[in-house]
N, C-alpha and C positions, 0 to 999 in steps of 0.2 A: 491569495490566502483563503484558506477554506471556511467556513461561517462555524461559530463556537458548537453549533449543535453538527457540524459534522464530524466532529473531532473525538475521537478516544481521551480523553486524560488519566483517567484514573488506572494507578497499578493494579487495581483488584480486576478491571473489565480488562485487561492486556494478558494478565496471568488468566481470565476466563476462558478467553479466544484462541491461548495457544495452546489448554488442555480440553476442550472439545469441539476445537474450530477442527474444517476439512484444508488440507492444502494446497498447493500448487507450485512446485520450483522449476525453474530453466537456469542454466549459468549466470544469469545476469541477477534477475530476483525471485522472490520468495513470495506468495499471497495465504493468508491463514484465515479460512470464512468463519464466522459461523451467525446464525440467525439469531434477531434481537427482537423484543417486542413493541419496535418504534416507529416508526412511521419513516424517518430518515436514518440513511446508511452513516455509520462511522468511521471514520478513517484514522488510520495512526501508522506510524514508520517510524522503523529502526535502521537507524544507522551505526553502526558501531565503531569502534576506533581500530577494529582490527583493520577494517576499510581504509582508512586514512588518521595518522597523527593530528593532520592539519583539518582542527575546526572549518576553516574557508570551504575545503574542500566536502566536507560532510557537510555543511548547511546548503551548498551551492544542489546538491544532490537530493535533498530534502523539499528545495524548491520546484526542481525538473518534475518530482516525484507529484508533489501535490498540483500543482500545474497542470499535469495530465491529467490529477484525478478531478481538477475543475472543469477540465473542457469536457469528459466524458459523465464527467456525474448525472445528464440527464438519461444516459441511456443504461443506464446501471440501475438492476433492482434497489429499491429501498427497503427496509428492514431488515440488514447487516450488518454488521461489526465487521472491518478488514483491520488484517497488520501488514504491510508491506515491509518485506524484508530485503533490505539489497547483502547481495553478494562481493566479495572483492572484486570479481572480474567486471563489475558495472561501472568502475572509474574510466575506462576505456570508452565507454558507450554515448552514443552523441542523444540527445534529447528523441530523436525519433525512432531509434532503436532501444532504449526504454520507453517509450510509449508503445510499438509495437511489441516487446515481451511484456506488458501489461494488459493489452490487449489479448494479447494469446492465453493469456492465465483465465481473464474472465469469460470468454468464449469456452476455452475446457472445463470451468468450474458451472458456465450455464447460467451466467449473474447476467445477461444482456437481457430488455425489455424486448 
């Protein structure tokens, strides 16, 4: 689970990020940047139902999601806002092939320390 200060909540900071955030897509997922004036990065993901009817299956997704972004939070800039967006074709994808298309997004976006 990610610490309450890493977390997006609010719809006003989601609708901020996706009208003057930069992006990033590959088949699998989505990453939408854009810079905050905090000291720690935020994270938030969307899962949609077009992905999956079956809640089980969109929260099991939402954990892989945040999970990677626990193990690599130290080597990620801080003073971000991200949305991670998945794709439909990412139900097929095993935990380490979402983390490596995650990885490829923040390498091309240039968010590594």
């Amino acid at each position: 689970m990610l610490k309450k200060q890493n977390q997006l909540t609010k719809d006003k900071e989601f609708d901020n990020v996706f009208k003057n955030g930069k992006s990033s897509y590959d088949k699998a997922l989505g990453v939408k940047v854009m810079a905050n004036k905090l000291n720690d990065s935020r994270f938030g993901i969307l899962v949609s139902t077009k992905i999956s009817k079956k809640a089980v299956e969109r929260n099991r997704l939402k954990r892989q999601i945040r999970e990677v972004i626990r193990l690599s939070l130290n080597e990620i800039k801080s003073g971000y806002d991200f949305i991670i967006i998945t794709l439909p074709s990412v139900l097929g994808k095993t935990s380490q092939e979402i983390e490596e298309s995650f990885k490829n997004h923040f390498k091309k976006l240039k968010l590594y320390k």
